[in-house]
Backbone bond lengths (Angstrom), bond angles and torsions (degrees), N, CA, C in turn:
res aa  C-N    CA-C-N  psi(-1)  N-CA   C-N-CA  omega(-1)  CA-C   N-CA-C  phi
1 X - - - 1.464 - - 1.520 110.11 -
2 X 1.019 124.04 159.41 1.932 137.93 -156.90 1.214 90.67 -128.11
3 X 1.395 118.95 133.22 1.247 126.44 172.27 1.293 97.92 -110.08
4 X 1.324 121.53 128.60 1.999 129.71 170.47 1.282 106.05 -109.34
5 X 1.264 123.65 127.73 1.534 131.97 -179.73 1.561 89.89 -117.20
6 X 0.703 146.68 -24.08 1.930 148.90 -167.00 1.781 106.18 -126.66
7 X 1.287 83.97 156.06 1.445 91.83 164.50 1.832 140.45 -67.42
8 X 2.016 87.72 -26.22 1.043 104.72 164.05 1.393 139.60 -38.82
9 X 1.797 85.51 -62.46 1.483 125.21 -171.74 1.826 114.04 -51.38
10 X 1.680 93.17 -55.73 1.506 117.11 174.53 1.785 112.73 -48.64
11 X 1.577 111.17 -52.45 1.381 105.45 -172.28 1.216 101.94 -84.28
12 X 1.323 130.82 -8.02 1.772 120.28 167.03 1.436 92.56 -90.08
13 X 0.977 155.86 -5.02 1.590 138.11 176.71 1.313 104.39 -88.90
14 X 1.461 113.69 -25.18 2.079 113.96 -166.70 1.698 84.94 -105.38
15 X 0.887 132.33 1.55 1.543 117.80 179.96 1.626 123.26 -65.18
16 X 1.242 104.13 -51.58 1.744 101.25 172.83 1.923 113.04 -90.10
17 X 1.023 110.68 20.58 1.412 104.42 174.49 1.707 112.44 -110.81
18 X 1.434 106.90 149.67 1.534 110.09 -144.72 1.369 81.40 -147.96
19 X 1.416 105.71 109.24 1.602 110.83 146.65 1.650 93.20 131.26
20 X 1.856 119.82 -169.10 1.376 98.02 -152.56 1.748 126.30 -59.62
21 X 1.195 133.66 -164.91 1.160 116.22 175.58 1.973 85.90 -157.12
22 X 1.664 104.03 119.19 1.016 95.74 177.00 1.758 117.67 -108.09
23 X 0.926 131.37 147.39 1.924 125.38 -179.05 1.141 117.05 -126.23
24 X 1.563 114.53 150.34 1.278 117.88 168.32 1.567 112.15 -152.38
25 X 1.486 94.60 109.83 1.335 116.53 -171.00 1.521 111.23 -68.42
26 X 1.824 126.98 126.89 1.166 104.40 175.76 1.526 113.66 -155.75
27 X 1.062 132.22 177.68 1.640 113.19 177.06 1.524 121.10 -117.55
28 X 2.037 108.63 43.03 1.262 117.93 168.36 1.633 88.66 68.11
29 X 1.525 88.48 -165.31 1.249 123.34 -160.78 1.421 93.31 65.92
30 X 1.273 163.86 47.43 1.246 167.14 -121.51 1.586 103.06 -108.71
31 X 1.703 105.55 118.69 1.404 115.12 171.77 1.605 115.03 -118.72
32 X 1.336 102.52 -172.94 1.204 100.02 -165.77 1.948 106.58 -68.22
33 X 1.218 102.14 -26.88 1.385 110.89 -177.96 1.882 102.23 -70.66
34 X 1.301 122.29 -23.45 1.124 133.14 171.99 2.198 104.06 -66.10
35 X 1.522 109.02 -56.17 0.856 116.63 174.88 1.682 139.31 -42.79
36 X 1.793 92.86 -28.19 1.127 107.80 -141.81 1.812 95.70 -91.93
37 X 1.952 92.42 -38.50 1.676 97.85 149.61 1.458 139.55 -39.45
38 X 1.426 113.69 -36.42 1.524 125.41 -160.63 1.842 75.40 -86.75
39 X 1.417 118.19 -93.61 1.452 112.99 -170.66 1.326 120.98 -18.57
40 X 1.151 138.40 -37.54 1.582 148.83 -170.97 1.587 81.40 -78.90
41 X 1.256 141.58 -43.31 1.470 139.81 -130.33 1.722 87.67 -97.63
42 X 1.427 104.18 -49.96 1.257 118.27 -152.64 1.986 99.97 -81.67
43 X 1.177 114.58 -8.11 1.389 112.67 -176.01 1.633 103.87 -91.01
44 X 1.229 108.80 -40.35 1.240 117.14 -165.30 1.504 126.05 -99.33
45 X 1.453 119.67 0.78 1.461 136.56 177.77 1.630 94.49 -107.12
46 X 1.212 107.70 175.28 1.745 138.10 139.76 0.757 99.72 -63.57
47 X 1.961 132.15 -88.36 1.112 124.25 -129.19 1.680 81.26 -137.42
48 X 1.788 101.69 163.01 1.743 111.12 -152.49 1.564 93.43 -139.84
49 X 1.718 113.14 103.39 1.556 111.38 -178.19 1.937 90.52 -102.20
50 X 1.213 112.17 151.65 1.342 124.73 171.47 1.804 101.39 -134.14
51 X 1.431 103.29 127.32 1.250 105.35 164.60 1.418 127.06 -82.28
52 X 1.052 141.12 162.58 1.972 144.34 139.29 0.849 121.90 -113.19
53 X 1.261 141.66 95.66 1.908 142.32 -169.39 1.349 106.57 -166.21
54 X 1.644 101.69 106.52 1.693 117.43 -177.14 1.548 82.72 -82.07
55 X 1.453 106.43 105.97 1.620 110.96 145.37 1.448 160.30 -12.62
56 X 0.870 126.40 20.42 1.738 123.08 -134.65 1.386 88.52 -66.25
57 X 1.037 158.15 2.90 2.087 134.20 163.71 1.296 99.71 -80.58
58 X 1.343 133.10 -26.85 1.898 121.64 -178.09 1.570 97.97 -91.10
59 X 1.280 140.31 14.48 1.335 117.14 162.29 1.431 102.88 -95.91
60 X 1.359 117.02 160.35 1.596 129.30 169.63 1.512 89.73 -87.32
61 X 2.091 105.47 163.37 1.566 112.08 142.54 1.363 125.71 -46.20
62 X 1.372 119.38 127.96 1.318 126.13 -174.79 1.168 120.47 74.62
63 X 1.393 131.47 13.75 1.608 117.63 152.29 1.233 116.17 -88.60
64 X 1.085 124.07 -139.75 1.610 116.51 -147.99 1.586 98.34 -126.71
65 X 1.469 139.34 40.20 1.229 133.10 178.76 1.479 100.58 -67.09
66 X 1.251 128.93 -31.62 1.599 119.03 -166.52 1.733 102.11 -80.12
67 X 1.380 115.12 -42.18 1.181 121.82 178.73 1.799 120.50 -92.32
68 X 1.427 109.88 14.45 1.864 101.55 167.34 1.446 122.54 -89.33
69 X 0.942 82.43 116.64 1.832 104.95 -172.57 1.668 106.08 -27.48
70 X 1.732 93.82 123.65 1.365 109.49 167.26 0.906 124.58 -120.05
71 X 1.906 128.90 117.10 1.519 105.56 175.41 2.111 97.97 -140.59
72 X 1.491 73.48 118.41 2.017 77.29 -159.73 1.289 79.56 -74.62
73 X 1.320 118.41 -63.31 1.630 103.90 -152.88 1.762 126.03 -61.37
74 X 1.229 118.11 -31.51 1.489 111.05 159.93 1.910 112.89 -70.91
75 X 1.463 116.88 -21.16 1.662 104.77 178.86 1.964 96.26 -74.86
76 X 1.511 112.04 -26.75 1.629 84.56 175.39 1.072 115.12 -91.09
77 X 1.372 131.27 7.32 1.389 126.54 166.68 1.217 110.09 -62.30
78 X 1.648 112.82 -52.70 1.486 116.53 -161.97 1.600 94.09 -79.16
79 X 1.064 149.40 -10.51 1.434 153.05 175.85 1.484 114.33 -55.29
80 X 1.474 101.87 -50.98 1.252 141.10 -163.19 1.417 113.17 -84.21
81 X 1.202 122.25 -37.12 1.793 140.94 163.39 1.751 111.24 -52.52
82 X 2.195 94.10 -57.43 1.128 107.93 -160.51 1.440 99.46 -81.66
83 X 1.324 139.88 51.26 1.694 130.63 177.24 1.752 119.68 39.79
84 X 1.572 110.81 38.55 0.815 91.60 -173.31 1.774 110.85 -89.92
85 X 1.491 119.35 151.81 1.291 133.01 174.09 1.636 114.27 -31.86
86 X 1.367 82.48 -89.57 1.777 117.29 -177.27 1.860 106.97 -107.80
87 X 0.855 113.17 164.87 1.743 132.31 -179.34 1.213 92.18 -137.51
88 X 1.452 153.85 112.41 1.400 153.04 156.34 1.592 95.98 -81.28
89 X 1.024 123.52 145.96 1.975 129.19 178.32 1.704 88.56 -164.23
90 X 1.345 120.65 55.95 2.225 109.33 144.53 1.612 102.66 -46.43
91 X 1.052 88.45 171.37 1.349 121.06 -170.92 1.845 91.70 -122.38
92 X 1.092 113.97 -169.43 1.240 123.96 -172.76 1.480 120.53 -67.39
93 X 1.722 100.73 -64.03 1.154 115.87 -163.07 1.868 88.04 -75.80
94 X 1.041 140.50 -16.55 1.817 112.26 175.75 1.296 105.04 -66.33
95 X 1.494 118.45 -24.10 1.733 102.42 -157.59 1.575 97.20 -95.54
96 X 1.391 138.86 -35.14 1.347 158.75 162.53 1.573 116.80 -66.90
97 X 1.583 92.60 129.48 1.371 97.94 151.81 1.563 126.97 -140.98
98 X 0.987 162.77 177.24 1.571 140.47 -119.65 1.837 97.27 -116.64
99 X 1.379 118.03 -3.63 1.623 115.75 171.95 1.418 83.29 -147.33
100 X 1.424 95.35 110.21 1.960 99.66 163.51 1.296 85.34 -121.41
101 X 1.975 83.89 158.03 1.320 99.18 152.37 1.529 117.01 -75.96
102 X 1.426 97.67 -175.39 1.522 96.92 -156.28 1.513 85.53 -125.54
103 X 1.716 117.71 172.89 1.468 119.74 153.16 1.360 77.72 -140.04
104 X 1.926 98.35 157.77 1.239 116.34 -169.96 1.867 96.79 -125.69
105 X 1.516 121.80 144.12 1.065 138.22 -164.87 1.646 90.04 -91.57
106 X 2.199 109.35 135.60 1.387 83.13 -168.69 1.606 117.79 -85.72
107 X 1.714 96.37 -178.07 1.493 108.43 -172.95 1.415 131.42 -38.71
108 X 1.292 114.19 -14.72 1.515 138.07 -149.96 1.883 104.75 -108.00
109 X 1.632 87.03 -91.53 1.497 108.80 -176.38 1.113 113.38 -75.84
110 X 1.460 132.10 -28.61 1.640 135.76 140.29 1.139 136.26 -8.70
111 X 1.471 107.77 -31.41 1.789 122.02 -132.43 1.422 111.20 -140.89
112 X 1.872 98.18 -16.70 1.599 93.19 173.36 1.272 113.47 -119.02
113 X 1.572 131.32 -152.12 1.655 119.23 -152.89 1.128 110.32 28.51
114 X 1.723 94.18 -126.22 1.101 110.57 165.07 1.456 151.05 -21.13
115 X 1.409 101.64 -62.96 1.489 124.35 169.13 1.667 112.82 -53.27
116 X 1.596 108.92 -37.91 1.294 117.35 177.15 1.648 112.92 -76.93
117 X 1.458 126.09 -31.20 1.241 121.29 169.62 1.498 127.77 -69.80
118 X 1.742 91.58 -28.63 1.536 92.08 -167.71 1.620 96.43 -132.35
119 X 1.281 107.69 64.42 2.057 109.93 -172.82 1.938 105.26 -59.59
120 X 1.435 86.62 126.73 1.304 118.42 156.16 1.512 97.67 105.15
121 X 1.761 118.14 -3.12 1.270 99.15 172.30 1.403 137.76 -49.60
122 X 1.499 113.95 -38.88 1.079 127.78 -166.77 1.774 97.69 -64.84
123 X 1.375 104.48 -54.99 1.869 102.13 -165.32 1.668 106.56 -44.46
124 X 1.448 106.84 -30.69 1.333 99.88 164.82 1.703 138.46 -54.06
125 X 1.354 81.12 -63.85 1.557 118.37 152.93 1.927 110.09 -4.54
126 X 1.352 87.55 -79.32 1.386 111.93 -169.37 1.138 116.18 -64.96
127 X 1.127 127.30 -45.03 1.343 158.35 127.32 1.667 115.01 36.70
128 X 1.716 75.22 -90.64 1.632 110.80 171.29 1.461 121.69 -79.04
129 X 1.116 117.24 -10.22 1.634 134.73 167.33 1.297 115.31 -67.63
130 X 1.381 107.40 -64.00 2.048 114.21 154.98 1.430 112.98 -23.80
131 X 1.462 98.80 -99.04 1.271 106.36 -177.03 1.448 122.57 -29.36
132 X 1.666 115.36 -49.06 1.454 112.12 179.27 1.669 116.81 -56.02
133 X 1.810 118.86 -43.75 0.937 136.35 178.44 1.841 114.02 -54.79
134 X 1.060 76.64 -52.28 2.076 86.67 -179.84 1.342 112.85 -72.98
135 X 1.601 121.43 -30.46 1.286 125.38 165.34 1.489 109.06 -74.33
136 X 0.790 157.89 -23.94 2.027 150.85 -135.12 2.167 88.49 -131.45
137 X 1.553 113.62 -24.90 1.135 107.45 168.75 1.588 97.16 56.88
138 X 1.514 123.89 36.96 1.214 114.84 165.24 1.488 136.40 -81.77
139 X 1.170 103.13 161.69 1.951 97.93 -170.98 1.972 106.46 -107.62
140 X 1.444 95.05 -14.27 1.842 90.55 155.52 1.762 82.16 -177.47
141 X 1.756 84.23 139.89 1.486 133.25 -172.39 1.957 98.65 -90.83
142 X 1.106 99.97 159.73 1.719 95.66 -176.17 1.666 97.25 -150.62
143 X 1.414 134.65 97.85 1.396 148.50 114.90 1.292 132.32 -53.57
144 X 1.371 86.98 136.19 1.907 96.83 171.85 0.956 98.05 -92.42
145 X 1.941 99.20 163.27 1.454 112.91 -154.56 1.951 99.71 -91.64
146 X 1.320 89.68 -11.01 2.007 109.93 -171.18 1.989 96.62 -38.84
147 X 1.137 101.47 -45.57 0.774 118.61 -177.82 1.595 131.88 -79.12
148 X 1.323 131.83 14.06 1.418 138.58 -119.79 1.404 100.38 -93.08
149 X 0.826 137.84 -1.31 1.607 146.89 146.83 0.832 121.32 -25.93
150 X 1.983 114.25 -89.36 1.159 138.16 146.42 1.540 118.07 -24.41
151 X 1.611 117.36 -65.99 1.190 96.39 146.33 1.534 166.20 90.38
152 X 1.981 87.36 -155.10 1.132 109.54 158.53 1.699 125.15 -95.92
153 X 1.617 99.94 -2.71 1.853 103.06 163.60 1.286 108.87 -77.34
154 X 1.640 114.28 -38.55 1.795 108.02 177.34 1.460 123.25 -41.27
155 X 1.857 89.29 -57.04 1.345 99.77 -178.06 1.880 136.19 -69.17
156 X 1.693 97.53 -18.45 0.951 117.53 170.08 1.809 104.35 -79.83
157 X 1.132 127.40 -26.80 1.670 122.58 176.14 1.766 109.94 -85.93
158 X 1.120 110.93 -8.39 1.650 119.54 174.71 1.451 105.79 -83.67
159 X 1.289 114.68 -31.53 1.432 105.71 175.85 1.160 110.20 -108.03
160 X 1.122 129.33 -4.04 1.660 119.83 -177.77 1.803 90.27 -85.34
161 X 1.100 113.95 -60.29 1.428 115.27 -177.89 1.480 132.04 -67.84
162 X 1.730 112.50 3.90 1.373 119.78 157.61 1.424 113.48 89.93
163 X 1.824 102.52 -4.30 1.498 109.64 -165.71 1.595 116.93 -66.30
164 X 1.211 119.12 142.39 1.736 135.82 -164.53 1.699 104.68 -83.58
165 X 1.345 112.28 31.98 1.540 106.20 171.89 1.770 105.51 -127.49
166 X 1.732 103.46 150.29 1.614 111.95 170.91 1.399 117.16 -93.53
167 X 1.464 99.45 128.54 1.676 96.60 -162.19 1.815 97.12 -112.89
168 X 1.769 100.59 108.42 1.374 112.81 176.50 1.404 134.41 -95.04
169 X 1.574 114.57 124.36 1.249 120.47 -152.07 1.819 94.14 -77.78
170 X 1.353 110.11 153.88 1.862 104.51 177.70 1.619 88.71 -140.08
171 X 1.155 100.59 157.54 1.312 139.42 -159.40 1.888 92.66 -72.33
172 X 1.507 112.40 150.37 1.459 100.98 157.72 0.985 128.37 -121.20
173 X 1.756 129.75 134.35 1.384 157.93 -156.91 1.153 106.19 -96.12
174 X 1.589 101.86 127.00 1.300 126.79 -166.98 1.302 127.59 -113.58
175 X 1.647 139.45 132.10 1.006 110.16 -179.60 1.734 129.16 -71.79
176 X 1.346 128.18 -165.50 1.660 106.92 -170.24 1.991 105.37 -60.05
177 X 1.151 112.71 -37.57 1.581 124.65 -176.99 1.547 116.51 -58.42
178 X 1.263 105.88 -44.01 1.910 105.74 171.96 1.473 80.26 135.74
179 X 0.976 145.27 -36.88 1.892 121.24 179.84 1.686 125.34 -46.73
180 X 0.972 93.65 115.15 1.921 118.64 -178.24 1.841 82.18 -54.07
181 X 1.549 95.10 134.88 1.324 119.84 -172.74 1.925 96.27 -79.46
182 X 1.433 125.85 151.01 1.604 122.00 -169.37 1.722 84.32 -179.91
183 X 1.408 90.60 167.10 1.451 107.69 -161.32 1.739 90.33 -92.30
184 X 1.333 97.45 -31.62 1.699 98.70 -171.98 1.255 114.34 -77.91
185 X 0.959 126.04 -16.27 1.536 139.78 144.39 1.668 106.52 -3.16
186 X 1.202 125.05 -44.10 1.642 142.19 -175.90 1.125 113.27 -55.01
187 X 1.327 99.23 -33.57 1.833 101.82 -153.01 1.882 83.24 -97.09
188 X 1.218 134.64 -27.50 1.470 101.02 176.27 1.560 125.67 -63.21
189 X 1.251 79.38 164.83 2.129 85.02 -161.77 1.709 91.69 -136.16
190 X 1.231 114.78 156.24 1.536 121.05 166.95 1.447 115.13 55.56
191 X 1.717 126.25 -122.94 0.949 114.65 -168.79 1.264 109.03 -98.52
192 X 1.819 121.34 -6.22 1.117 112.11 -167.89 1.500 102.72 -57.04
193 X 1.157 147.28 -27.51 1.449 156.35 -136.43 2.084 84.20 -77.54
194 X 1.236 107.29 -58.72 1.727 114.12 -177.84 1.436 95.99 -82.51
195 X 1.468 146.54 -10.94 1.613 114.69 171.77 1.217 87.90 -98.20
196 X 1.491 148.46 1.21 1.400 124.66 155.12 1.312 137.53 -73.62
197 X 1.353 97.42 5.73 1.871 110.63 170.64 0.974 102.20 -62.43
198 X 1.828 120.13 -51.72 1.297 115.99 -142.35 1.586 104.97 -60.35
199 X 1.518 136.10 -9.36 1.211 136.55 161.02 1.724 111.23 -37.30
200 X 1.693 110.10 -86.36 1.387 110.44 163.26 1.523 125.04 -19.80
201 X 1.690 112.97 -54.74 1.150 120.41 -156.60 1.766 107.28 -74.57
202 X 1.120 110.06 -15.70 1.829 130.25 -169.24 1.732 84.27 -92.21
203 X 1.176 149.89 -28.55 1.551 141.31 -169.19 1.805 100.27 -96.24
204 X 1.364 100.93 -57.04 1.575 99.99 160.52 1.283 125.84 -47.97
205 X 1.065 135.88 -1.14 1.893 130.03 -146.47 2.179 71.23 -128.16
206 X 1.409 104.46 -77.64 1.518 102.22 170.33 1.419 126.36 -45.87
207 X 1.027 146.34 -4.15 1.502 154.99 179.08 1.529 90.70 -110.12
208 X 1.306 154.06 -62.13 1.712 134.95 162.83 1.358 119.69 -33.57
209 X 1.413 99.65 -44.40 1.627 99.79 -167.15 1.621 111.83 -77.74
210 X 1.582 114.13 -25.43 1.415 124.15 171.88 1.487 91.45 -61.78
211 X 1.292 128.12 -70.49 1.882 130.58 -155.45 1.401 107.89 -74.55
212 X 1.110 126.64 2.14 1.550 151.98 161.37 1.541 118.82 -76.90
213 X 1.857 112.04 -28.68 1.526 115.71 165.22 1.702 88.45 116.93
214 X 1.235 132.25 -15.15 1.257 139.36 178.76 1.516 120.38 -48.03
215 X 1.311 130.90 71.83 1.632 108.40 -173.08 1.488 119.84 -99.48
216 X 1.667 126.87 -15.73 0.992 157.68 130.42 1.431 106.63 7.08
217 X 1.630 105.18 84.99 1.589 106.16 -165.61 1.875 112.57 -73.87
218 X 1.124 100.19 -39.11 2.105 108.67 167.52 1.202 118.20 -30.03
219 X 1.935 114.36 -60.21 1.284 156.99 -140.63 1.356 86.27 -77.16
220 X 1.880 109.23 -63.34 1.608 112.24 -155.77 1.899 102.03 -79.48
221 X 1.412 116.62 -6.29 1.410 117.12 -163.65 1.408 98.99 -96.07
222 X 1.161 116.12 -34.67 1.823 122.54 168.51 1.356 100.82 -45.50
223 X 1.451 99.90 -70.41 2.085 107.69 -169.23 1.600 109.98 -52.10
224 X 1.280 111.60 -29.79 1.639 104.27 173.06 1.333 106.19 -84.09
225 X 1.155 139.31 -27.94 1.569 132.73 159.24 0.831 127.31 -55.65
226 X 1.895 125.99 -33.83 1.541 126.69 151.98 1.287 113.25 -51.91
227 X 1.552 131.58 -46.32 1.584 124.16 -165.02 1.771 92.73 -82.04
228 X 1.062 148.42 24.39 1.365 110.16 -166.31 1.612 107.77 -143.08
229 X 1.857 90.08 14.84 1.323 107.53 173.55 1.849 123.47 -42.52
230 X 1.313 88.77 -43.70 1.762 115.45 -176.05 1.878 86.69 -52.00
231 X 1.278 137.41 -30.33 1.480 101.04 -177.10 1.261 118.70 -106.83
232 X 1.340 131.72 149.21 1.314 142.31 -160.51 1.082 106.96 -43.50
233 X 1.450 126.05 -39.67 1.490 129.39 -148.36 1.786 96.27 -166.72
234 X 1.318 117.61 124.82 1.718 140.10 173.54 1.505 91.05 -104.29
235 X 1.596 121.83 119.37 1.204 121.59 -176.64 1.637 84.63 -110.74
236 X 1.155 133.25 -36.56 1.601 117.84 170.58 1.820 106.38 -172.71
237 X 0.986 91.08 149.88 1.800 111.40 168.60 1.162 126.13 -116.60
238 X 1.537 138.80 82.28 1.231 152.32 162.69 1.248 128.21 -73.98
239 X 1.670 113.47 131.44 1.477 125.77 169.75 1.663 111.27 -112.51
240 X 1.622 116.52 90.00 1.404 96.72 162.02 1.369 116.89 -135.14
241 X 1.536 127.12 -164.23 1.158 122.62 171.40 1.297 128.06 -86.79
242 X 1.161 128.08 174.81 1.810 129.09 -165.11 1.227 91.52 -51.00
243 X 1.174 143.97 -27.56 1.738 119.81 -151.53 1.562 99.53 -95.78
244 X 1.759 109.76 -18.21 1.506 124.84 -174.58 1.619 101.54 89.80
245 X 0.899 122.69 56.82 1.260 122.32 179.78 1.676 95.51 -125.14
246 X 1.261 127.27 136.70 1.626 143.19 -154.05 1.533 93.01 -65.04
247 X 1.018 112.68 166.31 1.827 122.51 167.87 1.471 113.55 -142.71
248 X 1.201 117.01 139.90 1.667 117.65 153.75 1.320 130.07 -79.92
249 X 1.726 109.29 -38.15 1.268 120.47 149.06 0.966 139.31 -80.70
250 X 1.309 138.69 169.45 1.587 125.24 154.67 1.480 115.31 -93.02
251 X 1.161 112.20 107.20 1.966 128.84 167.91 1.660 95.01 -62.91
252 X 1.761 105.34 112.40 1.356 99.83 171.02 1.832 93.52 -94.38
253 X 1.829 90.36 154.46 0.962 114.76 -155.90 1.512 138.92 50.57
254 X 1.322 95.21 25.08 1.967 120.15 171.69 0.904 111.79 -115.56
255 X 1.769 130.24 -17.68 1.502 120.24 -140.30 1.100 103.31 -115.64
256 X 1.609 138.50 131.06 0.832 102.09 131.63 1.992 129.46 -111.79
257 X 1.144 130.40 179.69 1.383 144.46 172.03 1.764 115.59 -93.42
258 X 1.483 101.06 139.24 1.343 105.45 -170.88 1.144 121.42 -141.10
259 X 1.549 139.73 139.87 1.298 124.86 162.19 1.507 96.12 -157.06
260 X 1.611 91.40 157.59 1.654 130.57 170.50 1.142 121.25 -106.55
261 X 1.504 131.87 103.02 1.320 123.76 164.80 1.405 121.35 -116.44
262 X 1.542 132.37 172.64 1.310 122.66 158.99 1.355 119.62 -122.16
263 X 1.342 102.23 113.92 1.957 101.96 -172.87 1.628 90.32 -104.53
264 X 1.513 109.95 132.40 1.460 112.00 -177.40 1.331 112.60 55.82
265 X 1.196 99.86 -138.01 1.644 116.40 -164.21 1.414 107.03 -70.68
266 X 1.921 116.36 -48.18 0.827 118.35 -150.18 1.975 110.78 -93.63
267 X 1.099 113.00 154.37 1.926 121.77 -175.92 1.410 103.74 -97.02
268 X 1.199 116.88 83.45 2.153 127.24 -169.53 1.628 85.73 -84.55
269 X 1.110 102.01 153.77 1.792 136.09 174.58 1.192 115.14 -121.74
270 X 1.349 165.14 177.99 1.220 170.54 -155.39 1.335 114.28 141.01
271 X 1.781 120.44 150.85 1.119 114.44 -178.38 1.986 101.25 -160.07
272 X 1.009 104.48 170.67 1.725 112.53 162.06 1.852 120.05 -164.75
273 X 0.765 96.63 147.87 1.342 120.29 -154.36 1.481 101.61 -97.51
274 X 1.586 123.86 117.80 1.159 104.78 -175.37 1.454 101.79 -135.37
């Protein structure tokens, strides 16, 4: 495996290799749900680039960029296990320079959930997605869906911008209990670790009530507001369709389900796809 710290390094490491090139951009702390990308990546390409680059334009003031878990040397271990090609790890100043241009996340789907809790993350977001994408010269990109926000802005900026890469949705990995695998996962302590099920357990409770004849989007958002008491704080519960556009019903096989909570320290996301 090739370790690239520069940009240099990276386009002399992808230079003599010929044929697909698969990537997966990520910011370490590497879990199994991290893993589960590279394997999907690594079956289905030639060649297997993995990024490491904690972001700093997608954090807001006051989240945790100084404190999100870094651990290079066990993420290149597991890099290194999993066949990976290349390891890309810039540092700041390769990916930055002191007047960038900017891309802006759009007006719409930009701006709500997520985008609405944490504004301007995404323009970051996207940002660094480019560059990684246009740098790694990949022929299909691999995201989890945990994330499906993000996403569907990727995928929506791949086609608005004409760009020549396949952007593949992956499944999300769970631990044995039903908690969506996350880097922030770390920071629970005590019991929050079991009132952070109740995330999972609020998508399960809505996935019965859908296969139950339930499509009644109000109806099913109440019942996940009853289960989801267990977290400190419900920052929102959304029902819409792939494009993220709101629903009254549930569109099977359109929908998906969403929520934000904060158990302890950490701000968990969860989702399912129905």
């Amino acid at each position: 495996m090739i370790i690239a710290r520069t940009i240099d390094e990276l386009q002399e490491a992808k230079r003599e290799r010929k044929g697909s090139i698969g990537f997966v951009p990520t910011m370490g702390a590497l879990h199994q749900g991290h893993l589960s990308l590279i394997q999907q990546a690594r079956k289905e390409n030639e060649h297997l680039i993995v990024s490491i680059f904690v972001n700093p334009t997608q954090f807001l003031e006051g989240e945790d960029l100084d404190s999100y878990p870094r651990k290079n040397e066990a993420d290149t271990k597991i890099c290194e296990l999993a066949g990976v090609d290349i390891l890309f790890m810039p540092n700041i100043d390769a990916m930055y320079e002191a007047d960038e241009l900017c891309i802006g996340a759009p007006a719409i789907r930009g701006y709500i959930l997520e985008g609405e809790k944490r504004p301007g993350h995404f323009d970051g977001m996207l940002q660094v997605v480019m560059k990684l994408l246009n740098l790694s010269g990949a022929t299909n990109a691999y995201f989890g869906k945990k994330d499906a926000q993000q996403l569907a802005l990727i995928t929506q900026m791949v086609r608005n911008y004409f760009m020549d890469v396949n952007i593949i949705p992956c499944e999300i990995v769970r631990d044995e209990r039903g908690l969506a695998l996350s880097s922030r996962n770390v920071y629970l302590q005590g019991d929050e670790k079991e009132r952070a099920l109740c995330l999972s357990r609020s998508l399960k409770r809505a996935t019965k009530m859908v296969m139950a004849g339930e499509l009644n989007v109000e109806t099913i958002k109440r019942e996940m507001f009853n289960v989801l008491k267990d977290a400190d704080k419900v920052e929102y519960v959304a029902i819409v369709d792939r494009a993220f556009n709101a629903l009254e019903e549930v569109e099977i096989g359109n929908t998906i389900i969403l929520v934000a909570a904060w158990v302890g320290k950490p701000r968990l996301i969860d989702n399912i796809w129905i």
